[in-house]
C-alpha positions in Angstrom: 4.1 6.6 -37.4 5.7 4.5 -40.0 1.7 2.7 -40.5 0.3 6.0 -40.6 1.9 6.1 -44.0 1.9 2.9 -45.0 -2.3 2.9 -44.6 -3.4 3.9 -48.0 -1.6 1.8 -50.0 -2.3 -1.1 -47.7 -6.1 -0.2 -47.9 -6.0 -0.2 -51.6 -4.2 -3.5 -51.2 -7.1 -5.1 -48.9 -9.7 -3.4 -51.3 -8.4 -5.2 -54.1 -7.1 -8.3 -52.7 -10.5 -9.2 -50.8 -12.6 -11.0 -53.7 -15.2 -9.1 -52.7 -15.7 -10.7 -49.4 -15.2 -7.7 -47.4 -16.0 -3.7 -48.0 -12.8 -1.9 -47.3 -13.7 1.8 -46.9 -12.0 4.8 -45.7 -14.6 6.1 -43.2 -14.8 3.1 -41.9 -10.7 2.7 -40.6 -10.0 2.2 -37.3 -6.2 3.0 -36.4 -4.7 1.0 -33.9 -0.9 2.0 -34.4 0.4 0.6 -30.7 -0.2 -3.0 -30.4 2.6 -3.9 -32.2 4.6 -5.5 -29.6 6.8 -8.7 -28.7 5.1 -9.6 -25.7 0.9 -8.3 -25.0 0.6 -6.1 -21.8 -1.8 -6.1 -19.0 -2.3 -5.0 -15.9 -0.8 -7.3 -13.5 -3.2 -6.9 -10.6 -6.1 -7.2 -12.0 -5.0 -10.3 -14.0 -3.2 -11.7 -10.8 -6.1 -11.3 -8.6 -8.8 -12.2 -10.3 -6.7 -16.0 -11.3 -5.8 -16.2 -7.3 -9.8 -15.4 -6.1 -10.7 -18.4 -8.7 -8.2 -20.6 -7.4 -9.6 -20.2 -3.8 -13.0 -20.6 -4.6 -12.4 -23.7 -6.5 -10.7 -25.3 -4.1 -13.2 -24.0 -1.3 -15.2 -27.5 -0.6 -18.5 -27.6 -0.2 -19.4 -23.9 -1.6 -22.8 -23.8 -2.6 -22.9 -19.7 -3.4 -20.7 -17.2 -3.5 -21.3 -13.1 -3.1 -19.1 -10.5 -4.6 -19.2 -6.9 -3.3 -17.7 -5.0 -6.5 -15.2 -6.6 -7.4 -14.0 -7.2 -11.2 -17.1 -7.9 -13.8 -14.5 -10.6 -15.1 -14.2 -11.9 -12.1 -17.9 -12.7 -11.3 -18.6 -13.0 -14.9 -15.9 -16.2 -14.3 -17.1 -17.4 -10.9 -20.2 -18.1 -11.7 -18.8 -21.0 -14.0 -17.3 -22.9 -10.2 -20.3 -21.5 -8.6 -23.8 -19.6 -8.3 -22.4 -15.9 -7.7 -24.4 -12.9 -6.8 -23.0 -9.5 -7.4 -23.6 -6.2 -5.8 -22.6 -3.3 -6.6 -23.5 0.7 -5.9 -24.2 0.9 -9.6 -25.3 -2.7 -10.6 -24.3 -4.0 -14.0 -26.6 -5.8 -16.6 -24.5 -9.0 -16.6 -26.9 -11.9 -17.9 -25.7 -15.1 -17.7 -26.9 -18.1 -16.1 -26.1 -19.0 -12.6 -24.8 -15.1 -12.1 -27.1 -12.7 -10.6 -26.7 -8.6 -10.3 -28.1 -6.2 -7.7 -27.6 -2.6 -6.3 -25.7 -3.0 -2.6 -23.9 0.0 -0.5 -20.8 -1.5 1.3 -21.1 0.8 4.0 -24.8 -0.7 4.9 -25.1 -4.0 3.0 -28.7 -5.4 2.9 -27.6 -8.8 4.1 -28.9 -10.2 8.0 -25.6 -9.9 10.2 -23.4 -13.6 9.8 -25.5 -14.9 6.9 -23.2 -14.9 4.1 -20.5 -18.3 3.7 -18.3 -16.9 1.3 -18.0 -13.3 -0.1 -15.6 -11.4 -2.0 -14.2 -7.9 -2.0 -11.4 -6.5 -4.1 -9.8 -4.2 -5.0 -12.4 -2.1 -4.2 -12.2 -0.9 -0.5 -8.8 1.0 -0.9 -11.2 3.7 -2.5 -14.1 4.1 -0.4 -14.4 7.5 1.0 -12.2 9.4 -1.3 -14.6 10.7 -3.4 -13.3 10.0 -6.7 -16.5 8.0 -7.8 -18.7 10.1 -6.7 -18.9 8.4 -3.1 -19.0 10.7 0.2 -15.8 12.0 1.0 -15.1 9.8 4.3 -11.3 9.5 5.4 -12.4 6.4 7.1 -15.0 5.2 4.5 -12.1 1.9 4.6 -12.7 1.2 8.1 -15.9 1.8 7.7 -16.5 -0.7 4.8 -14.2 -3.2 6.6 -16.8 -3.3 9.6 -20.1 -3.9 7.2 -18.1 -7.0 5.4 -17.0 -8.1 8.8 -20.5 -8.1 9.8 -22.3 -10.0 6.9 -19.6 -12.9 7.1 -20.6 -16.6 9.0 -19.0 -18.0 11.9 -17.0 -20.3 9.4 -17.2 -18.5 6.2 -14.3 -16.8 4.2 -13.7 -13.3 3.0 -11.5 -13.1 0.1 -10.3 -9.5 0.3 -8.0 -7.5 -1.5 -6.0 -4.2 -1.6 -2.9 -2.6 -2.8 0.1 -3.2 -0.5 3.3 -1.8 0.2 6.5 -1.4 2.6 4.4 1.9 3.7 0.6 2.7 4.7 0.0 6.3 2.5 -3.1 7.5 0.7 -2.7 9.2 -3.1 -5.2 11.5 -3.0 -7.9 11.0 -4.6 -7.1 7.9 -6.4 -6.3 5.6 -3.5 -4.9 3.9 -0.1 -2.0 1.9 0.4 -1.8 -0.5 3.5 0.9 -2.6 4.6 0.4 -6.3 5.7 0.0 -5.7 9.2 -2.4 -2.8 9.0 -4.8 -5.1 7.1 -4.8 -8.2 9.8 -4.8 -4.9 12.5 -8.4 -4.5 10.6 -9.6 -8.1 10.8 -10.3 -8.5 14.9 -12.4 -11.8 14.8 -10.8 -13.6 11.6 -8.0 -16.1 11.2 -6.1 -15.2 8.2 -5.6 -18.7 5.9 -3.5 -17.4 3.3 -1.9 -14.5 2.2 -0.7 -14.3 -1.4 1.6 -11.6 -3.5 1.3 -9.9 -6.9 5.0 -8.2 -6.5 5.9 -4.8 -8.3 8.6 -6.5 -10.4 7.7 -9.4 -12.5 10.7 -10.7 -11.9 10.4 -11.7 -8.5 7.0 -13.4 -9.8 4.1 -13.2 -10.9 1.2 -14.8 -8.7 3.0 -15.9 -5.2 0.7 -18.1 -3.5 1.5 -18.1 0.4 4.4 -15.6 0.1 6.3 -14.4 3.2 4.5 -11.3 4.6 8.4 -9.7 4.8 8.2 -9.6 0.9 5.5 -7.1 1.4 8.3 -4.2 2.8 9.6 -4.3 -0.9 6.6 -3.1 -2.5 5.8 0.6 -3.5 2.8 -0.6 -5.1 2.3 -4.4 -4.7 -1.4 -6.4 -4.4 -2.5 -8.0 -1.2 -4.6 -11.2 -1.8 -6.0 -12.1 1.6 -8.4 -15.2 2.8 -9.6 -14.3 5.6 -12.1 -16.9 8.0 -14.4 -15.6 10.4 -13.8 -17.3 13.7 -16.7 -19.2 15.5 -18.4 -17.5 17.7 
């Protein structure tokens, strides 16, 4: 509160400091009074996830295009720097930029010919399928459901980058989202080798991206994120 008070006398001192350079009027103030902090914040999963699914795909050999499912705008937004990315969505965003193309898609009946698709990304995004709080049909298996379709799409071969919340304990929190624990996910993958399973942890003290963690970690977590690459076994 302490800049609350402090703002008319520093606007007088911007007015009169600026050499003209700027206009420094009151309607035009824009109070930000909470980013004064030691350290900046953000939101560790969607930081995390987004720098792990990067890592993957730049290391993935070969990769000549990559499809997101609605996942992070940053994240394709990024992508498309290692690697022509199309991204799909329910409602499609008007992302232009070069090598980065943006469609309409619904993940329970993607338009894509069954095993055509080498590399595709989903995340964060499943957990919330069927619980209505976008708008989406209420569903209680709307995951499952989505689960099959990207199951589907994915070549003998190819990778599925996939990622949910996890936790010591499976539980839904109406109607934001699921939960799953590390075995119910591989339970959901019947026909896929998992490569590597990596760990944003609740507390950032234990880390903050953990590349190949040990799935027993997972039990610790009341609200953890599950970075899985999963390839779809030849058929």
């Amino acid at each position: 509160m302490r800049q609350l008070w402090q703002m008319p006398s520093r606007m007088k001192a911007l007015r009169t400091s600026t050499a003209g350079r700027f206009r420094v009027r009151w309607q035009d103030r824009l109070l930000c009074l909470h980013d004064g902090v030691s350290q900046t914040p953000f939101d560790r999963h969607y930081v995390y996830h987004v720098a792990w699914a990067l890592r993957v795909l730049k290391e993935s050999v070969g990769l000549q295009e990559h499809v997101d499912i609605s996942s992070s705008l940053h994240f394709v937004a990024a992508a498309s720097v290692l690697v022509p990315t199309k991204f799909y969505d329910y409602r499609p965003a008007d992302l232009k930029l070069s090598d980065l193309s943006s469609g309409q898609a619904d993940l329970l009946a993607l338009p894509f010919a069954t095993g055509s698709l080498r590399s595709v990304s989903c995340m964060h995004v499943v957990e919330h399928i069927g619980l209505a709080r976008y708008g989406d049909p209420f569903d209680p298996l709307g995951d499952v459901k989505a689960v099959e379709e990207l199951k589907r799409v994915v070549a003998p071969g190819g990778q599925l980058l996939f990622v949910v919340p996890v936790a010591g304990e499976a539980r839904i929190q109406f109607n934001a989202h699921r939960v799953y624990t590390y075995d119910l996910v591989k339970s959901m993958f019947d026909g896929f080798e998992l490569v590597e399973y990596s760990l944003i942890p609740d507390d950032q003290k234990v880390g903050g991206l953990i590349r190949f963690a040990d799935p027993g970690l997972t039990e610790k977590q009341r609200y953890g994120c599950g970075c899985f690459l999963f390839k779809k076994k030849a058929q």
